[in-house]
TORKOL-4160 file (C-alpha; in steps of 0.2 Angstrom, whole numbers, padded with zeros to 4 digits, m for minus):
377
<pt num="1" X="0549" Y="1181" Z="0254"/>
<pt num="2" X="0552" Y="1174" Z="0271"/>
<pt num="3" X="0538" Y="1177" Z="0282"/>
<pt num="4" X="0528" Y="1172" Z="0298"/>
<pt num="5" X="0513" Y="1165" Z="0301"/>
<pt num="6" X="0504" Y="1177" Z="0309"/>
<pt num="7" X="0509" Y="1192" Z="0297"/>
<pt num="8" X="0505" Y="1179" Z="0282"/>
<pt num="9" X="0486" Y="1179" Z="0289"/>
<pt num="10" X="0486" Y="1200" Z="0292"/>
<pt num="11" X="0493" Y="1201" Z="0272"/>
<pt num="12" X="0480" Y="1190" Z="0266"/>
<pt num="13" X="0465" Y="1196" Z="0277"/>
<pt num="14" X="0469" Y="1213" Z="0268"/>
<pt num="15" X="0472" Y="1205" Z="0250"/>
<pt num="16" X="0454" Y="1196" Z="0254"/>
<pt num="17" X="0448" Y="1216" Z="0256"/>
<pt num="18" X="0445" Y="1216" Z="0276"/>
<pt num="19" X="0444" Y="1234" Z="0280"/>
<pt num="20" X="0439" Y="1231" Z="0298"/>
<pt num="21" X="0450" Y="1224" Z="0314"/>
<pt num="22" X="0445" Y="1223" Z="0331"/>
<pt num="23" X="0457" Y="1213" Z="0344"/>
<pt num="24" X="0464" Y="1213" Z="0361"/>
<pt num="25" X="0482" Y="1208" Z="0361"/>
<pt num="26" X="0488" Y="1189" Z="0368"/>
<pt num="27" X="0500" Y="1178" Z="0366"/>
<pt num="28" X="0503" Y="1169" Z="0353"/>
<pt num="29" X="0492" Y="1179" Z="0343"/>
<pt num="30" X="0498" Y="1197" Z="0345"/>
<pt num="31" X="0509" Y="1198" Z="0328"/>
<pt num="32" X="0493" Y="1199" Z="0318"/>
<pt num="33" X="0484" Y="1213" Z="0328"/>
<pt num="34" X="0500" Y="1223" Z="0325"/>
<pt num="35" X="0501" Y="1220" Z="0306"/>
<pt num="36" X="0484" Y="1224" Z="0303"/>
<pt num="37" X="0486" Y="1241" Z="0312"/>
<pt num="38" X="0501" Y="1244" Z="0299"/>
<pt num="39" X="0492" Y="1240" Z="0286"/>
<pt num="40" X="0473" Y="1245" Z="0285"/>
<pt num="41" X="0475" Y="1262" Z="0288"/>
<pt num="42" X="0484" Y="1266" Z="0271"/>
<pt num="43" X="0470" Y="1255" Z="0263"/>
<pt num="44" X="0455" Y="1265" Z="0270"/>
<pt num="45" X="0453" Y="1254" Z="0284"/>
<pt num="46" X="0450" Y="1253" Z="0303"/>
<pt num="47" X="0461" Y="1244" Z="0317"/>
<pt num="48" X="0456" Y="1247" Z="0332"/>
<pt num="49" X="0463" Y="1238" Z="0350"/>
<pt num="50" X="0447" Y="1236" Z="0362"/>
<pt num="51" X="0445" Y="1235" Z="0380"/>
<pt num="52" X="0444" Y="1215" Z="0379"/>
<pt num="53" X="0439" Y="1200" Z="0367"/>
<pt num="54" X="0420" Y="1202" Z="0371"/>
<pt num="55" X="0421" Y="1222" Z="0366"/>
<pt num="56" X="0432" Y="1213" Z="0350"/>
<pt num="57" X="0420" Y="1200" Z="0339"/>
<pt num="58" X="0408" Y="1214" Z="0347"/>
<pt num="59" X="0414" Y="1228" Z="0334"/>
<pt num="60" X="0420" Y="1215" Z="0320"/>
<pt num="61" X="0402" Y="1212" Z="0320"/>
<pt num="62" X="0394" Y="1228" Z="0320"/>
<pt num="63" X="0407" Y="1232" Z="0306"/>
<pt num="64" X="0403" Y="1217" Z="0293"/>
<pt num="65" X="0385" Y="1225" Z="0297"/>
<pt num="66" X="0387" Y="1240" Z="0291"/>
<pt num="67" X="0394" Y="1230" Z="0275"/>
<pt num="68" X="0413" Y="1230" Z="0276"/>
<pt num="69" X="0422" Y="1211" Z="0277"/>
<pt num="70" X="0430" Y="1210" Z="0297"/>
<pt num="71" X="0441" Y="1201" Z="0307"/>
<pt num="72" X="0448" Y="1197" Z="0325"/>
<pt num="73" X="0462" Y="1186" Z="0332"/>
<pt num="74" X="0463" Y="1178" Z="0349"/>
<pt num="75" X="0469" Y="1163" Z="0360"/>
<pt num="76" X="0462" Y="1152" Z="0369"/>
<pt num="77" X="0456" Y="1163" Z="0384"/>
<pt num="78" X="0449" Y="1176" Z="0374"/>
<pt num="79" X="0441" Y="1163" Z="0361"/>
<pt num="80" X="0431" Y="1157" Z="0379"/>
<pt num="81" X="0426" Y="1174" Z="0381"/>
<pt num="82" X="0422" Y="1176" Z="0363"/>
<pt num="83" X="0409" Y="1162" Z="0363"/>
<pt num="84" X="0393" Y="1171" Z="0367"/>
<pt num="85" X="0396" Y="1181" Z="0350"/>
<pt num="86" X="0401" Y="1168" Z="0338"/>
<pt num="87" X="0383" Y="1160" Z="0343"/>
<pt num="88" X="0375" Y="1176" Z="0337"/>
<pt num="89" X="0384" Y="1177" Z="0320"/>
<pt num="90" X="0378" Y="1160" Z="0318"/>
<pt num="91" X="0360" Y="1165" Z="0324"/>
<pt num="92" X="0362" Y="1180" Z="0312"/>
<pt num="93" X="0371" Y="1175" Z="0299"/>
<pt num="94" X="0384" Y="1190" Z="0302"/>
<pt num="95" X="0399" Y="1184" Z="0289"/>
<pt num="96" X="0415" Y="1188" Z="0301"/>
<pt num="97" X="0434" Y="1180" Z="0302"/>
<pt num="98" X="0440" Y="1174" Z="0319"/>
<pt num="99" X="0456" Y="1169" Z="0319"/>
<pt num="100" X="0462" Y="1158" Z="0334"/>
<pt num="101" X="0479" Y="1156" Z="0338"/>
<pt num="102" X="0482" Y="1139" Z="0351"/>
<pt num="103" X="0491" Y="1140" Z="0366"/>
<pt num="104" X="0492" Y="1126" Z="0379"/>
<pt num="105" X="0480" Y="1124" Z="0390"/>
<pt num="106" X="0468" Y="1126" Z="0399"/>
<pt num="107" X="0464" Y="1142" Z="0410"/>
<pt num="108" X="0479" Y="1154" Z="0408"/>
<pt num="109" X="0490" Y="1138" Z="0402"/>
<pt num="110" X="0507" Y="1137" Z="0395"/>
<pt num="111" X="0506" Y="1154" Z="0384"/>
<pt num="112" X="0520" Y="1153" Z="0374"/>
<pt num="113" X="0521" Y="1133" Z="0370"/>
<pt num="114" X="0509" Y="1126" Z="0355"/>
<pt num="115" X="0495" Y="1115" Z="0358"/>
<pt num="116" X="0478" Y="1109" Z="0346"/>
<pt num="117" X="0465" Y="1110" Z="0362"/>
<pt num="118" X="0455" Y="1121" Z="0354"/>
<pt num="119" X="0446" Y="1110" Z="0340"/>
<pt num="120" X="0430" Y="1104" Z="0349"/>
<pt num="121" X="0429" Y="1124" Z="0357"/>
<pt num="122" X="0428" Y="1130" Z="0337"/>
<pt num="123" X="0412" Y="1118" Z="0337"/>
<pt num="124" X="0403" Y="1117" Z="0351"/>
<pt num="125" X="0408" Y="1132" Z="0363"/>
<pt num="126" X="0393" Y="1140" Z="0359"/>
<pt num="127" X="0375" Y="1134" Z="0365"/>
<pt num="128" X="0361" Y="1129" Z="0353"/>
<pt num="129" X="0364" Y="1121" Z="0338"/>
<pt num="130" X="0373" Y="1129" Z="0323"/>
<pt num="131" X="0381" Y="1128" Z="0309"/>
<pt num="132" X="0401" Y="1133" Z="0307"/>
<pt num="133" X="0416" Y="1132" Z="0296"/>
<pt num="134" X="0433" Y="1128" Z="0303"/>
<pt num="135" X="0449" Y="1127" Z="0293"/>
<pt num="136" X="0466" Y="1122" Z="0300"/>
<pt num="137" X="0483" Y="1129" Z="0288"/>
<pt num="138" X="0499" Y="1118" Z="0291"/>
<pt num="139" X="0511" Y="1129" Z="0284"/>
<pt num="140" X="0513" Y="1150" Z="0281"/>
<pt num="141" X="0509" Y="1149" Z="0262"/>
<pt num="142" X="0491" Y="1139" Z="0268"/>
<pt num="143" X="0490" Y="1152" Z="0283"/>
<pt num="144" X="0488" Y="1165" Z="0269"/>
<pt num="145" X="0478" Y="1154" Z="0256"/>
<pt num="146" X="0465" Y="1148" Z="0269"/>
<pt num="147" X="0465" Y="1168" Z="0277"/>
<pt num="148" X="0459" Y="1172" Z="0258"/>
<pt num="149" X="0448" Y="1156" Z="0258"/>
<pt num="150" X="0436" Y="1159" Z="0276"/>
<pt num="151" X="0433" Y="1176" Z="0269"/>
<pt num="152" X="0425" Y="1169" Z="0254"/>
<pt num="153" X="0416" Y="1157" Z="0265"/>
<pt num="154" X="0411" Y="1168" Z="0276"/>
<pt num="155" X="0404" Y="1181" Z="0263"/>
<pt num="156" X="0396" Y="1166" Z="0253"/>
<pt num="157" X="0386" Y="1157" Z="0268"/>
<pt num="158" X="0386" Y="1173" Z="0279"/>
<pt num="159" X="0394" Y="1163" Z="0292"/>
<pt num="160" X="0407" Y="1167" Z="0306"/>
<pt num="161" X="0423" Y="1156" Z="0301"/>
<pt num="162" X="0435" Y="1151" Z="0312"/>
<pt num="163" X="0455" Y="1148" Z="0307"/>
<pt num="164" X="0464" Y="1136" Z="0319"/>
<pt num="165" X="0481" Y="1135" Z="0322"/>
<pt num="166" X="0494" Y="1135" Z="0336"/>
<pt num="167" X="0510" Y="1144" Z="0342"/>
<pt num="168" X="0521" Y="1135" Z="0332"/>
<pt num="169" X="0513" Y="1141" Z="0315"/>
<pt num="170" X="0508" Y="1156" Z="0321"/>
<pt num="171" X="0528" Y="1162" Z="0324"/>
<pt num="172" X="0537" Y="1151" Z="0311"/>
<pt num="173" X="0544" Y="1160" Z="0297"/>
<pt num="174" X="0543" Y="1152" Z="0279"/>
<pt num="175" X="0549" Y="1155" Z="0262"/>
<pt num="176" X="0532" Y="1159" Z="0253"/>
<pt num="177" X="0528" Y="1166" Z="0236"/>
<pt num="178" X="0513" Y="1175" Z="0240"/>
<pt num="179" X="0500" Y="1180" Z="0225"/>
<pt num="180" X="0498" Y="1194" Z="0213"/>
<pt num="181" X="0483" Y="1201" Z="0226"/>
<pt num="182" X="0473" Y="1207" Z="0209"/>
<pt num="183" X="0475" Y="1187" Z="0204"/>
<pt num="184" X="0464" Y="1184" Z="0219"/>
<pt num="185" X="0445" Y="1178" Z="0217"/>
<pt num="186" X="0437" Y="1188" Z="0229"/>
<pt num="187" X="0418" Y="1183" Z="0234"/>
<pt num="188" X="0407" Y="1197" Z="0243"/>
<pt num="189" X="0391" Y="1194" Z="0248"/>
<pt num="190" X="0375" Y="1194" Z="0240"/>
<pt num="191" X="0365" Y="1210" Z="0242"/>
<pt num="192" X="0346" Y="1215" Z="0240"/>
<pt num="193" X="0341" Y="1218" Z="0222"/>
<pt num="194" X="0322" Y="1221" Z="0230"/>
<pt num="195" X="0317" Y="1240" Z="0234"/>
<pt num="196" X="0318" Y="1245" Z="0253"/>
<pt num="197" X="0300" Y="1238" Z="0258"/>
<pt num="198" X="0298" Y="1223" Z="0248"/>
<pt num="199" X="0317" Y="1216" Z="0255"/>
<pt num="200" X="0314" Y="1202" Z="0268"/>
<pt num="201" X="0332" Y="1200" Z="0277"/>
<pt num="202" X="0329" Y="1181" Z="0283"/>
<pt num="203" X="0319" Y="1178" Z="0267"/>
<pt num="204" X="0330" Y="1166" Z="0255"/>
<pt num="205" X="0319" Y="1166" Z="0239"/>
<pt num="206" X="0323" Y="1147" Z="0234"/>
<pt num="207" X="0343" Y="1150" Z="0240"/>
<pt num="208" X="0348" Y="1146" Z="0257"/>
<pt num="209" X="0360" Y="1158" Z="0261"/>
<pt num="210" X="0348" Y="1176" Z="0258"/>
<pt num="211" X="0354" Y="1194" Z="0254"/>
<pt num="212" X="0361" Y="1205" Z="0266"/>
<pt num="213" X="0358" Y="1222" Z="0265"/>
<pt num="214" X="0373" Y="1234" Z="0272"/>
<pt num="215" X="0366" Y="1246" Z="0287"/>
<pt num="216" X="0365" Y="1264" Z="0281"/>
<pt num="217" X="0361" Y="1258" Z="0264"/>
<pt num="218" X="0341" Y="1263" Z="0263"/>
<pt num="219" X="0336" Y="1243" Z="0268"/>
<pt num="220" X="0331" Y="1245" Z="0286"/>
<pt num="221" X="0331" Y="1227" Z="0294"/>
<pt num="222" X="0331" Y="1221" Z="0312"/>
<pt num="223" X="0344" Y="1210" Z="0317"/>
<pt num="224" X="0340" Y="1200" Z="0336"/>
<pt num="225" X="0349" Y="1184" Z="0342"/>
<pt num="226" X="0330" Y="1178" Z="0348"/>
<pt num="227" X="0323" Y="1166" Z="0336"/>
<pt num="228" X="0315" Y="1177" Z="0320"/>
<pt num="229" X="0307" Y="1173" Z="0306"/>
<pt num="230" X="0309" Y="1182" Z="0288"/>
<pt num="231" X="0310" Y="1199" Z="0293"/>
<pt num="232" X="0321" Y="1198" Z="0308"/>
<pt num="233" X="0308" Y="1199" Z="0321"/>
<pt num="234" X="0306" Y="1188" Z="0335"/>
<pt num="235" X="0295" Y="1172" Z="0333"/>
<pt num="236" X="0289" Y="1158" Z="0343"/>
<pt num="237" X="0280" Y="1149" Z="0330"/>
<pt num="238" X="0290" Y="1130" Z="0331"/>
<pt num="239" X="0285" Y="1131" Z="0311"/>
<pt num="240" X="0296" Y="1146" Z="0308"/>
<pt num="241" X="0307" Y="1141" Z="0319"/>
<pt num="242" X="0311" Y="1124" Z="0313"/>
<pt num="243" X="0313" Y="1134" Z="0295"/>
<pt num="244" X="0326" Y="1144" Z="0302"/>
<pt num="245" X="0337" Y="1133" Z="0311"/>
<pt num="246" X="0333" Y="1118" Z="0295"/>
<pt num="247" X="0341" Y="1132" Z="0282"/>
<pt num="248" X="0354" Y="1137" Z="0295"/>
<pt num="249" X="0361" Y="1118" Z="0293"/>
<pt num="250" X="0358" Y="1116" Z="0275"/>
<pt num="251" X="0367" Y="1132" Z="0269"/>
<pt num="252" X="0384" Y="1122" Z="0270"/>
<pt num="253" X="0379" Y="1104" Z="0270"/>
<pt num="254" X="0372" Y="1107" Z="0254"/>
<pt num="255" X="0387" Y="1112" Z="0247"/>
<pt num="256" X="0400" Y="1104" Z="0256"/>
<pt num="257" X="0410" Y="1098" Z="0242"/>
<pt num="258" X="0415" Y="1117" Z="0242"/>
<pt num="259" X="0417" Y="1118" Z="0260"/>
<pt num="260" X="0427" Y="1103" Z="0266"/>
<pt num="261" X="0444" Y="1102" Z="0260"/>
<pt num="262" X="0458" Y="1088" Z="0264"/>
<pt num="263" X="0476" Y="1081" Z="0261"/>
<pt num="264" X="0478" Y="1063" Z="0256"/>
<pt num="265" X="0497" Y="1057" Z="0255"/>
<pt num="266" X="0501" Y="1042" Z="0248"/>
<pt num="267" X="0484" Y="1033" Z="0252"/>
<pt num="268" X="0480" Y="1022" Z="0239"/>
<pt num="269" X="0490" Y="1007" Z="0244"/>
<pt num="270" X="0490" Y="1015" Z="0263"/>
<pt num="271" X="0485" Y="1001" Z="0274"/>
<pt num="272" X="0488" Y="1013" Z="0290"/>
<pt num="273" X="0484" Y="1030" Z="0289"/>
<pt num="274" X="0490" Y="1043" Z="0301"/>
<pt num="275" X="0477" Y="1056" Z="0305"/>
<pt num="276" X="0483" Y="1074" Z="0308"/>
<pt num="277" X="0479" Y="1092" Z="0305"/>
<pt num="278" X="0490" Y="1110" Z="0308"/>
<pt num="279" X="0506" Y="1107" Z="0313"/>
<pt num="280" X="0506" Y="1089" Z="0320"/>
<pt num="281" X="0503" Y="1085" Z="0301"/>
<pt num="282" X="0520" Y="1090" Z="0298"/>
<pt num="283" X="0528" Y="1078" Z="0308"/>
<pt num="284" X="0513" Y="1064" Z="0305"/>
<pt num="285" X="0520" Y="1068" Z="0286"/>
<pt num="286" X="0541" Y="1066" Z="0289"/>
<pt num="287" X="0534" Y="1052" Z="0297"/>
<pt num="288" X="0525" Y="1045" Z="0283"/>
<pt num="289" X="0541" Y="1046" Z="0275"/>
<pt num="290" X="0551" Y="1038" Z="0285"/>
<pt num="291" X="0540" Y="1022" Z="0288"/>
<pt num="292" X="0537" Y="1023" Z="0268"/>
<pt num="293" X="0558" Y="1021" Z="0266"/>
<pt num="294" X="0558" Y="1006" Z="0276"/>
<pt num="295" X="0545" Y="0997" Z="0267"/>
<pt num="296" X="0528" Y="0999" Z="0278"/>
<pt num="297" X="0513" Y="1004" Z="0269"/>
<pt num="298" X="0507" Y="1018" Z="0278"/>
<pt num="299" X="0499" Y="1036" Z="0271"/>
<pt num="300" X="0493" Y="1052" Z="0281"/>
<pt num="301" X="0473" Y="1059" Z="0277"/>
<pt num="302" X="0476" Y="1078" Z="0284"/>
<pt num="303" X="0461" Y="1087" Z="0286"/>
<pt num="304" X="0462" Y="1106" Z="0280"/>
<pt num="305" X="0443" Y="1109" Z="0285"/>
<pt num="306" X="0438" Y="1102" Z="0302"/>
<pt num="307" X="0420" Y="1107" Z="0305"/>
<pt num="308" X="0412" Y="1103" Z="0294"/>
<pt num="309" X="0423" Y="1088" Z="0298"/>
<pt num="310" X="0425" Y="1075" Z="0283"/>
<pt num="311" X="0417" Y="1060" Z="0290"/>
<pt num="312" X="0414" Y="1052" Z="0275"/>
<pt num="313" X="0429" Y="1052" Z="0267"/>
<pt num="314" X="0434" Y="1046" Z="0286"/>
<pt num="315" X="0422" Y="1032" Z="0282"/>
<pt num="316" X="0429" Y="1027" Z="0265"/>
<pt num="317" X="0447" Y="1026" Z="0274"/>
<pt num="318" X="0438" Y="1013" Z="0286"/>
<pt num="319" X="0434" Y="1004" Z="0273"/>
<pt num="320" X="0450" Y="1000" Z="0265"/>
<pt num="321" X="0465" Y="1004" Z="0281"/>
<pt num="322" X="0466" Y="0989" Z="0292"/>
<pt num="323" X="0469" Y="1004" Z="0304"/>
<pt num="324" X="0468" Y="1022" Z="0308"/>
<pt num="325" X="0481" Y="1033" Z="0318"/>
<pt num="326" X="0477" Y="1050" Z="0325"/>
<pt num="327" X="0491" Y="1061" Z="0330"/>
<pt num="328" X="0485" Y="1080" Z="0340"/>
<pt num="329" X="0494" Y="1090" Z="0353"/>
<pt num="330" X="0477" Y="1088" Z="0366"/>
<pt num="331" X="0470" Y="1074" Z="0376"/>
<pt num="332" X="0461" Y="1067" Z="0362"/>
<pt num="333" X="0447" Y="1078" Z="0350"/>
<pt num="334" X="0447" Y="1074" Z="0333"/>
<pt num="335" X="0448" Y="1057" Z="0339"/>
<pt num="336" X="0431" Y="1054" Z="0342"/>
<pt num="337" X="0427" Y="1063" Z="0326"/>
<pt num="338" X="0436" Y="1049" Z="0319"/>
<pt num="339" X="0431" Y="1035" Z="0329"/>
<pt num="340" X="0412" Y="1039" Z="0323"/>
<pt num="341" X="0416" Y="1041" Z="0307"/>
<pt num="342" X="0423" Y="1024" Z="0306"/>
<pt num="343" X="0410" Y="1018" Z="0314"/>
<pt num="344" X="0419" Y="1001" Z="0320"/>
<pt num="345" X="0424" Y="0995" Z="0303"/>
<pt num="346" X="0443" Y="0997" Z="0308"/>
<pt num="347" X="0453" Y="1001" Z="0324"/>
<pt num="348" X="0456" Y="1019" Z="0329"/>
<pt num="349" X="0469" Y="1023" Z="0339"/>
<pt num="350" X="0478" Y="1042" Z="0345"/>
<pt num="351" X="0494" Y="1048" Z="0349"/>
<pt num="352" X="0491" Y="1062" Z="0359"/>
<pt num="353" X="0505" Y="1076" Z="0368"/>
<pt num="354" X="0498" Y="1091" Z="0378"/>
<pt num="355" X="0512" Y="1095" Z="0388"/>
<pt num="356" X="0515" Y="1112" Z="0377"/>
<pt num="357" X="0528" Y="1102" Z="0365"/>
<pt num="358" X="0525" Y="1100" Z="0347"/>
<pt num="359" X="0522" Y="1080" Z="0341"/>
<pt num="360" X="0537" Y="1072" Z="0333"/>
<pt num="361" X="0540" Y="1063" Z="0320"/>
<pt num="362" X="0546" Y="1048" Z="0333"/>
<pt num="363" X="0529" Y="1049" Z="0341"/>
<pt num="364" X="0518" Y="1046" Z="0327"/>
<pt num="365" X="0532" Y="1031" Z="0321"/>
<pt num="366" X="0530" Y="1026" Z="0340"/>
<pt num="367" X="0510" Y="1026" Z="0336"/>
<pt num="368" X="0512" Y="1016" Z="0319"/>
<pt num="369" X="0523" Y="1003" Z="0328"/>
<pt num="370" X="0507" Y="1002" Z="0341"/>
<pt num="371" X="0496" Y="0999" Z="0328"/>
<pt num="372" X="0505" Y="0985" Z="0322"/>
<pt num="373" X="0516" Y="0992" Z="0307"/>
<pt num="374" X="0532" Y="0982" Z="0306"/>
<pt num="375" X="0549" Y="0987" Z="0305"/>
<pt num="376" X="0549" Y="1005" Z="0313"/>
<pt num="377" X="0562" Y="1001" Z="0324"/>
């Protein structure tokens, strides 16, 4: 079928069984509020537009509380006003979907034009140090495979999960083949098998991720954003609290292969690769192409996860590329992800466009040219 991005994510958020959708509309991110709100109602669910993006995660929340799998979608404004509320779902480990649609920015910005601004926001727009998962889809069919994939993360690390990607993506329609949604392996989180009064809600029993108990269900619990210890009440014990935030960051990091996934194009002889995620990988890869038919050994390493980010298989392409180019529609983020990754054993450089145009082909073959690949011209 041919289909845009933005309805391929409200499809797969139901497929992934999301019964619960709070938003606010904005542009470029609107399509998916509307779509959900078609299609959770015949399907026992709940969309509901609130009275802005801090009222939103709010009640996407206080829904995956109560046990049912949630979701919101925003851009960049209302992802700043969301911030305060993806720091307590980390804090919590409240398993929700926030999808964020990027538009040029910043402030108000260029609504309607794409941009990639949005990556080091997705990490660090919260205070405090946490944990979260960030996944970037470069076409419609990966807007619907990695919608189904950050709910499974999110149920199995209970962690809010953040999909990236920007106006182009979002509007762009695609021939997809979408799956049988009964084919789908589904993950729902892990729930108490303990009686009401022996259950611990931060207590992790040798895993790292613990059992969450849905509210109403006979486990009363206390949920807080202050620092708790096993039973969800407030602690300033530093031991507790260096527990806490030590299996906060080891929840992912110890399964990480699970968690980080990436794109390599012809990279074993690559002795440039082209760095680029979302849509800027799509012209990083024609250009790939094109410098590959005239004889350059280039390849393109595209990440699908970018926090985590994958820094060591950064590192093993410092190792063997005489050089590394990365191409993003913003002034220069993943960058320095990639720069320290590298850690000095091979230049990095950046071909960077935030003037609400997508990067073309001709700028990354521009950037290959820079970086020394012969014959471009």
């Amino acid at each position: 079928m041919l289909l845009q991005g933005n309805e391929a994510c409200a499809r797969a958020a139901v497929d992934a069984g999301c019964r619960f959708y709070a938003g606010y509309p904005i542009t470029p991110s609107s399509e998916i509020a509307e779509r959900m709100a078609e299609l959770l109602p015949p399907r026992g669910g709940v969309a509901v537009q609130m009275e802005d993006e801090i009222a939103s995660l709010g009640a996407v929340l206080g829904a995956s509380l109560a046990g049912r799998k949630a979701m919101t979608a925003t851009s960049g404004p209302g992802f700043s006003l969301m911030q305060e509320h993806v720091g307590y779902a980390a804090s919590t480990e409240i398993p929700c979907v926030v999808v964020d649609v990027m538009r040029a920015g910043p402030s108000t910005g260029l609504p309607t034009s794409p941009a990639q601004g949005d990556v080091m926001q997705a990490r660090w727009g919260t205070h405090g140090d946490h944990p979260i998962v960030a996944l970037a889809p470069a076409s419609v069919a990966e807007v619907y495979e990695l919608t189904v994939r950050a709910f499974n993360l999110a149920e199995r690390y209970r962690t809010p999960v953040v999909l990236l990607w920007d106006e182009v993506i979002g509007h762009v329609r695609e021939r997809v083949m979408l799956p049988d949604p009964a084919s789908l392996a589904l993950v729902e989180r892990a729930r108490p098998s303990e009686a009401p009064g022996a259950w611990r809600p931060y207590a992790a029993n040798g895993q790292a991720v613990p059992a969450m108990a849905d509210f109403g269900s006979g486990h009363r619990w206390h949920v807080t954003g202050l620092a708790h210890d096993e039973r969800g009440y407030p602690t300033q014990d530093p031991a507790v609290v260096a527990r806490l935030q030590a299996r906060l960051h080891a929840k992912l990091a110890r399964d990480r292969a699970d968690v980080v996934l990436w794109e390599g194009v012809a990279l074993d002889d690559a002795e440039v690769v082209v760095v680029a995620f979302g849509v800027s990988a799509r012209a990083a890869r024609r250009a790939v192409g094109l410098a590959r038919r005239r004889g350059a050994r280039v390849g393109l390493f595209r990440p699908r996860t970018l926090w985590p980010f994958p820094d060591r298989e950064i590192a093993d392409l410092a190792g063997r590329a005489r050089a590394l180019v990365v191409a993003e529609m913003n002034m220069g983020q993943i960058v320095g992800e990639v720069e320290r990754a590298a850690a000095g054993r091979t230049p990095v450089t950046g071909r960077f466009r935030a003037d609400g145009q997508p990067l073309a082909p001709e700028d990354v073959l521009d950037a290959l040219a820079g970086a020394g690949v012969r014959g471009l011209a």
